[in-house]
TORMARSE-57094 format. One line per field, with one value per residue (C-alpha): residue number from 0; residue in one letter; z negated, y, x negated. Coordinates in steps of 0.1 Angstrom, whole numbers, padded with zeros to 4 digits. Layout:
num: NUM:...
residu: A:...
pz: Z:...
py: Y:...
px: X:...
This chain:
num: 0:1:2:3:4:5:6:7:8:9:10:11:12:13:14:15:16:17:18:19:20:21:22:23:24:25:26:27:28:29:30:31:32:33:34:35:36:37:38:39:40:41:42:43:44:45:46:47:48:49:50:51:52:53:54:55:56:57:58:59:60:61:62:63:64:65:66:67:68:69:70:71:72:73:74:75:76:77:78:79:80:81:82:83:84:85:86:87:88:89:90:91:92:93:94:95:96:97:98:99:100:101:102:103:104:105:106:107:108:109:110:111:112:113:114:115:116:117:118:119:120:121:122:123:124:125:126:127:128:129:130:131:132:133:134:135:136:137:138:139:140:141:142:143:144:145:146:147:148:149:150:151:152:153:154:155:156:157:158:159:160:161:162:163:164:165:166:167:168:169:170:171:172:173:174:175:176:177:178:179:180:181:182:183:184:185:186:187:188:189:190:191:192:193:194:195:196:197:198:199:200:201:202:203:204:205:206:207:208:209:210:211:212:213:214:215:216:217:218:219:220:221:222:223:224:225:226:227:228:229:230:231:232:233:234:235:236:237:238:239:240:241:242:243:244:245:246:247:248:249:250:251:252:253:254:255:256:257:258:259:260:261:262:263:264:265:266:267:268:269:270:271:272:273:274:275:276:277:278:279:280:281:282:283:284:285:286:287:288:289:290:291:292:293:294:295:296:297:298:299:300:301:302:303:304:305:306:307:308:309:310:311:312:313:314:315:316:317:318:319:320:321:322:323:324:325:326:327:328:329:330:331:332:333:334:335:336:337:338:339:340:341:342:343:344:345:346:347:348:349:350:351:352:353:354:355:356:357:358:359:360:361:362:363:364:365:366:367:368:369:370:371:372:373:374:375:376:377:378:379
residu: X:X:X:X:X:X:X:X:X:X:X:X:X:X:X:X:X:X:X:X:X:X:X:X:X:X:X:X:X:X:X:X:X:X:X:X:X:X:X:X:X:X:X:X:X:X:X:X:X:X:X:X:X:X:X:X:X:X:X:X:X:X:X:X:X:X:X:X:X:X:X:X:X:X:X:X:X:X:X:X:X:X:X:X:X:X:X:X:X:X:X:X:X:X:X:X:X:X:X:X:X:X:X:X:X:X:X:X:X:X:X:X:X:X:X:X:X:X:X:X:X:X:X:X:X:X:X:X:X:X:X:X:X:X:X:X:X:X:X:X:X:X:X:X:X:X:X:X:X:X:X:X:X:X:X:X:X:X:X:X:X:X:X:X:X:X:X:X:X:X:X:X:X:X:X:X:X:X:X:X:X:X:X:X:X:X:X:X:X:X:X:X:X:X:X:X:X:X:X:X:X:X:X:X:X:X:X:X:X:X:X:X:X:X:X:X:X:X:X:X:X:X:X:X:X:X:X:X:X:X:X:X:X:X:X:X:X:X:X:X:X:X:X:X:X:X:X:X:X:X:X:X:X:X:X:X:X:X:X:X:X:X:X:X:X:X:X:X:X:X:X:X:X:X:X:X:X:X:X:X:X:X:X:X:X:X:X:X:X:X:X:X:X:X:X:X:X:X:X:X:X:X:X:X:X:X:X:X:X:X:X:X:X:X:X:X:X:X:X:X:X:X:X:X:X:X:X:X:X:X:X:X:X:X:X:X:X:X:X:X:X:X:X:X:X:X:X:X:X:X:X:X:X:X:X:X:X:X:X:X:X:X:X:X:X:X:X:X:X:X:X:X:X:X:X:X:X:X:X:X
pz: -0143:-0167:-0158:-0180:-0166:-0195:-0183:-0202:-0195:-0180:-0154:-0123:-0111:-0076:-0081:-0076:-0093:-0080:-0066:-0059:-0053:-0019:-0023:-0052:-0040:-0033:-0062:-0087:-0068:-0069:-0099:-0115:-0109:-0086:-0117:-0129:-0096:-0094:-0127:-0129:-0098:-0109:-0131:-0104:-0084:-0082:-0095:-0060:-0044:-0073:-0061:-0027:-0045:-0066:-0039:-0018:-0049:-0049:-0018:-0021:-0055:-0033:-0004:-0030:-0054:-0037:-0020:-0053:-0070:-0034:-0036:-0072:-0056:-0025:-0042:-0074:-0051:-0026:-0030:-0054:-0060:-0059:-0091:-0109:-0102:-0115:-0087:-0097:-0126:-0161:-0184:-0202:-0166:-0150:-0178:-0176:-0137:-0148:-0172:-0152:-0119:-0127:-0167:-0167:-0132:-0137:-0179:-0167:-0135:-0163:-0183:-0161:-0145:-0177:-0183:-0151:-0153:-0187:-0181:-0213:-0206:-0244:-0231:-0202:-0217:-0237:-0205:-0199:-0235:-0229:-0197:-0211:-0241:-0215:-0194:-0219:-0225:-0186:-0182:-0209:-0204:-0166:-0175:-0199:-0170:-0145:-0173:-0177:-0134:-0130:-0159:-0142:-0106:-0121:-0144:-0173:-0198:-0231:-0259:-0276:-0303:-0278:-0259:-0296:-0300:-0267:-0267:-0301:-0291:-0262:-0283:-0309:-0283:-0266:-0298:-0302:-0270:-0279:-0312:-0299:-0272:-0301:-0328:-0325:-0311:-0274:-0247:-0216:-0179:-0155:-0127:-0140:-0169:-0201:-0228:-0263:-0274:-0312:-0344:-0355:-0388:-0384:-0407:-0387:-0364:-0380:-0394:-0355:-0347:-0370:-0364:-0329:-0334:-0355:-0324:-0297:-0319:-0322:-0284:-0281:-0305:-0291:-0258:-0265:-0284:-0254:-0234:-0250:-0252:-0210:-0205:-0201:-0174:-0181:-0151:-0152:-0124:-0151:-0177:-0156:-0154:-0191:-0201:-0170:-0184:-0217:-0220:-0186:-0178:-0210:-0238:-0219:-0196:-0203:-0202:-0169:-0153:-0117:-0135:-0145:-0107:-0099:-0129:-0111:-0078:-0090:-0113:-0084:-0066:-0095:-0089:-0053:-0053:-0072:-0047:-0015:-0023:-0040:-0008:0018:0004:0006:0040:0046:0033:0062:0089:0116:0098:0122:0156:0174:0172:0197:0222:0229:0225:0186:0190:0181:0144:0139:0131:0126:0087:0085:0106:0082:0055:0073:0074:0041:0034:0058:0047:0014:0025:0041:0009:-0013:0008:0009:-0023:-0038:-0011:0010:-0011:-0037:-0008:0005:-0031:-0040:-0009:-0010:-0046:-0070:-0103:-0126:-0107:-0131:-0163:-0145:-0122:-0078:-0089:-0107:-0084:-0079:-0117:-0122:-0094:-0106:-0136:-0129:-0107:-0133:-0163:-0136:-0126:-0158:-0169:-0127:-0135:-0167:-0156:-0119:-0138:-0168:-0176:-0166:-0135:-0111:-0080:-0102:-0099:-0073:-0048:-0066:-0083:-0054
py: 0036:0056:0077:0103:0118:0127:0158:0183:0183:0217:0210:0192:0214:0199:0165:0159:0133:0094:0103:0075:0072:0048:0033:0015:-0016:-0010:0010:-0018:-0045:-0022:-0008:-0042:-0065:-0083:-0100:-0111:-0131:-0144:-0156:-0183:-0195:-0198:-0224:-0245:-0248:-0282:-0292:-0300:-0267:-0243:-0241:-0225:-0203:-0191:-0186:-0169:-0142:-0137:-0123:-0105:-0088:-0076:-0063:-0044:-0035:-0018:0009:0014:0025:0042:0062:0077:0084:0100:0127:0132:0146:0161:0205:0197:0223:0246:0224:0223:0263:0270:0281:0273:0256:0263:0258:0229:0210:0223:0211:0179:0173:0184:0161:0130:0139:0145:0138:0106:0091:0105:0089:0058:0053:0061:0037:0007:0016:0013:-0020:-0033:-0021:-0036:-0067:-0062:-0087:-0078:-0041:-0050:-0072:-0048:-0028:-0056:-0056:-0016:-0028:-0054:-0032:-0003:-0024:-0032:0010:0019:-0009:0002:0041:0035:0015:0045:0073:0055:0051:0092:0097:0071:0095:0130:0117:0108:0134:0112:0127:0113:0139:0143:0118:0092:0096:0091:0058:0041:0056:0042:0009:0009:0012:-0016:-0042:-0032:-0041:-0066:-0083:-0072:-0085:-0118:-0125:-0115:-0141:-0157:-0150:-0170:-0164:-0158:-0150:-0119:-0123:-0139:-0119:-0132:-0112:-0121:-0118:-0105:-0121:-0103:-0115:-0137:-0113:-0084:-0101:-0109:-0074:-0064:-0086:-0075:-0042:-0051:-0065:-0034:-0011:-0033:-0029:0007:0009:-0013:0008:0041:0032:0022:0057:0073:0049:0063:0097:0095:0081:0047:0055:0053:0051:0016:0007:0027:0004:-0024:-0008:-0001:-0036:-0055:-0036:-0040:-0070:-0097:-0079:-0074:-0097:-0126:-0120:-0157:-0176:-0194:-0191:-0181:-0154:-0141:-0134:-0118:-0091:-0074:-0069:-0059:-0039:-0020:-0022:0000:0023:0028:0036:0067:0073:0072:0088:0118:0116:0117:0153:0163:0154:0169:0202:0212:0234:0210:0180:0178:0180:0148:0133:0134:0113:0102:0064:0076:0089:0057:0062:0092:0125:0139:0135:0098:0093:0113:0094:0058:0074:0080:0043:0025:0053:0037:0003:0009:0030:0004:-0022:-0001:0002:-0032:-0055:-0035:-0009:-0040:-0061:-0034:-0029:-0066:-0070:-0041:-0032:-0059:-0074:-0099:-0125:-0155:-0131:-0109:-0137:-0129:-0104:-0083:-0052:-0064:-0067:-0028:-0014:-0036:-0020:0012:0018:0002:0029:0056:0048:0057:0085:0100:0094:0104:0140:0135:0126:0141:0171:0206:0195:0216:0190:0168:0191:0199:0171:0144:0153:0156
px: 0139:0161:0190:0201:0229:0250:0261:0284:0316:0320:0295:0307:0334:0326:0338:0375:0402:0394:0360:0337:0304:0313:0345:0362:0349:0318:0314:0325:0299:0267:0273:0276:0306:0288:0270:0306:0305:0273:0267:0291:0282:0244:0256:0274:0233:0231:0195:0179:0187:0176:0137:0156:0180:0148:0127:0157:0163:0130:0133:0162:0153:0122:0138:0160:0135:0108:0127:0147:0111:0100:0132:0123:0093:0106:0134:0106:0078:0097:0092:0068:0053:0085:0091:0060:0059:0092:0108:0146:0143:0136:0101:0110:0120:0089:0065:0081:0078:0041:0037:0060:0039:0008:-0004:0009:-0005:-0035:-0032:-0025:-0050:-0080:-0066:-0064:-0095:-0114:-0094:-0107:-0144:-0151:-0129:-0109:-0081:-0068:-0065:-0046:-0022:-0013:0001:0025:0034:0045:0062:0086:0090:0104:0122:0149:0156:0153:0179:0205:0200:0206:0237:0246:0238:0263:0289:0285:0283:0315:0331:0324:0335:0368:0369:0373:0350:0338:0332:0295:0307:0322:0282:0269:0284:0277:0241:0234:0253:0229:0198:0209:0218:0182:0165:0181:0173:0136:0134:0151:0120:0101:0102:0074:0037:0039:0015:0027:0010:0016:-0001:-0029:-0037:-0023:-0002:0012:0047:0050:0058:0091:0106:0138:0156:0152:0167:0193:0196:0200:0223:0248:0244:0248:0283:0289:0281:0302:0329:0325:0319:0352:0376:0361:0370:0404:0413:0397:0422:0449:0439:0433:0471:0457:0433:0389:0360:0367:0333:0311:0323:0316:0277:0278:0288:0266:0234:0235:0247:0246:0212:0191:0209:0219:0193:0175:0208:0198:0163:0179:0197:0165:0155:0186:0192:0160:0179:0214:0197:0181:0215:0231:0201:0202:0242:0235:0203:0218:0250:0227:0208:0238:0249:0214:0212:0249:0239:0217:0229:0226:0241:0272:0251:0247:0208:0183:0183:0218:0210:0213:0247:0264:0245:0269:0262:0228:0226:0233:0202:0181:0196:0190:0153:0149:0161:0135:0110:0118:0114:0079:0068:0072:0056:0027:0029:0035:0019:-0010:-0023:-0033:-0044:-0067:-0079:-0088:-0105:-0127:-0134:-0157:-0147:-0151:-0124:-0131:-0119:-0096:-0082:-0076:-0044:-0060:-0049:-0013:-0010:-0023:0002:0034:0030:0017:0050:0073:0061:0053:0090:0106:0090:0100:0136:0136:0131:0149:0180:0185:0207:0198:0184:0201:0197:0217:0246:0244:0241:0254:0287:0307
C-alpha cells in the first residue's frame, strides 16, 4: 500500500492549527512510535518464550492486517462506477481507477492462472520476487504520505524542494535495503513455492550506502532549516512515521527475527489511522449522522455515524478473512493441480500476493493528489 498524499500547500484550507488525526498520543503510537517501544523490548525475549511471542505477533499482525488491505478495498470500489465514468473527477484519475480496478486484476488473475495450469514454479516465483521488490516502496512512500498528512493537519508545510529531498531520501534508503537482501543468489520458500534472491554486486552496495548517508544527512539538515524557518515547531508524529518506515521497518527490518513479525502490523497500524479517521468524516457528512441508531440498545455506541464507522471496521475484518483464509480454502479444495510441484498452498500463495500488488496499485490512485475525496474528507 502506497500513500501519496503530498498535497500542495494551498489545498487543505479545512484543517486547523494542532489538528490530529486522533489525539497526540494516539497519533504518535499508530503512526509509528510504538516501534520505538517495542523494539528494545524484543531484545529483552528471553530465549524460551520467543516461539510464543512469534506465534502471538502472528496473530496480531493478522488481525491488523487483513482489514488494513479490506479497507483499501472497501473506499477504492465504493461509487465505482461514478469514478471510472468521470463523474467528479478528472480523465487522468478516471483512467487510473480504470486501470488500478480493472486492468490490473484482470492482468494479474491471467497471469497466475497460467502459472498454476502449466505448473511453472519459476513463473510464480517470480511473483514473490515482484512482491518483496514492492514492499520496500509501499512501505517508504506510505511513511512519506503520513509525513505530508501530519504536515497539512498542522499546517506545517514543506516546500516542493523540501518533498524532493525526503522523497529521494526515501527511494535511496529503499534500495538500499533491497540491494542489501540482495547480495547473493539464496533460495527461499513462500508458502511452498520457492523464489530466488539476486546476485547484486557488493559495490553497488556500497555505492548505496553512501548515498544513503548522503540523503539522511540531507533529510537531517533540511529539516532543521525548516525547524527554524517554522519558529522551532515541525509535525513531529509524521516525523516519527517518516523515520519508523524508512528506517525501523525496511532498513533494519532483519535486526531481530520477532521484529520481522511485527513491522507488518504497525505497518498496518500507520495505514489504518489515516483510514478510519478518512472514514469517520465520511460517515459524519451524512444528514442523519447526529440521530440516535436504531434500536435503542445501540444508543450507548453514540451517534449514528460512529456505528456506520464501527461497521465499516468489522466489514473490514470479515472482508479480509474472506479473502485471505476462505476464498483460498474453498479454492484448494475444489479446483485440481499438480500438489507435488505446486505444494498444498498453492491458492493461499496466489491470493497473498495478488492482494499485496493489487493493494498498491488501489492506493496509489485512492491517495494521491488531485483526488478530490482526499480533500475533502480527510484534511479536517
Amino acid at each position: 500500500m502506497a500513500l501519496d498524499l503530498s498535497v500542495d500547500v494551498s489545498a487543505p484550507k479545512a484543517a486547523t492549527p494542532g489538528k490530529y488525526l486522533f489525539g497526540p498520543v494516539t497519533d504518535f503510537l499508530m503512526l509509528g512510535g510504538s516501534a520505538l517501544l517495542i523494539l528494545p523490548v524484543l531484545f529483552l525475549v528471553p530465549l524460551e518464550y520467543e516461539g510464543l511471542v512469534a506465534a502471538t505477533m502472528v496473530v496480531v499482525a493478522y488481525l491488523v492486517n487483513y482489514p488494513h488491505f479490506a479497507h483499501s478495498y472497501q473506499i477504492f470500489y465504493r461509487n465505482f462506477a461514478r469514478k471510472v465514468s468521470g463523474n467528479g473527477y478528472d480523465r487522468s484519475l478516471q483512467l487510473r481507477y480504470v486501470f488500478a480496478g480493472i486492468v490490473v486484476p484482470l492482468v494479474m488473475g491471467a497471469f497466475f492462472a497460467y502459472g498454476a495450469a502449466t505448473a511453472n514454479t519459476r513463473l510464480l516465483g517470480y511473483a514473490a520476487n515482484a512482491m518483496f521488490f514492492f514492499v520496500g516502496w509501499h512501505y517508504v512512500k506510505q511513511g512519506y504520505g503520513m509525513l505530508m498528512v501530519d504536515a497539512v493537519l498542522k499546517r506545517k508545510f514543506f516546500d516542493d524542494r523540501d518533498k524532493k529531498v525526503l522523497l529521494v531520501n526515501s527511494y535511496v534508503v529503499w534500495i538500499l535495503a533491497w540491494l542489501l537482501t540482495n547480495t547473493a543468489v539464496t533460495k527461499g520458500k513462500y508458502y511452498g513455492l520457492e523464489y530466488y534472491t539476486f546476485a547484486a554486486p557488493s559495490w553497488i552496495a556500497h555505492i548505496a550506502l553512501l548515498a544513503a548517508v548522503a540523503s539522511t544527512a540531507a533529510a537531517v539538515l533540511m529539516l532543521i532549516n525548516r525547524w527554524r524557518r517554522n519558529g522551532g515547531a515541525l509535525p513531529y508524529n509524521g516525523i516519527v512515521a517518516y523515520v519508523a518506515s524508512l528506517y525501523l521497518w525496511i532498513l533494519i527490518a532483519r535486526i531481530n527475527p520477532l521484529w520481522l513479525l511485527v513491522v507488518p502490523a504497525l505497518h498496518s497500524l500507520q495505514y489504518l489511522a489515516v483510514v478510519w479517521r478518512y472514514q469517520t468524516n465520511v460517515e459524519r457528512d451524512s444528514q442523519d449522522a447526529a440521530r440516535d441508531p436504531q434500536p435503542k440498545i445501540l444508543s450507548p455506541l453514540g451517534p449514528l455515524y460512529r456505528l456506520r464507522v464501527l461497521g465499516f471496521i468489522v466489514g473490514g475484518a470479515a472482508l479480509g478473512y474472506l479473502g485471505f483464509w476462505l476464498i483460498p480454502f474453498v479454492l484448494t479444495a475444489l479446483i485440481p493441480y499438480d500438489r507435488q510441484v505446486l505444494g498444498s498452498s498453492l491458492f493461499f500463495f496466489i491470493v497473498l500476493i495478488f492482494i499485496n500488488v493489487h493493494h498498491y496499485f488501489l492506493d496509489n490512485v485512492m491517495w494521491r493528489r488531485g483526488n478530490p475525496e482526499v480533500s475533502r474528507y480527510l484534511f479536517r
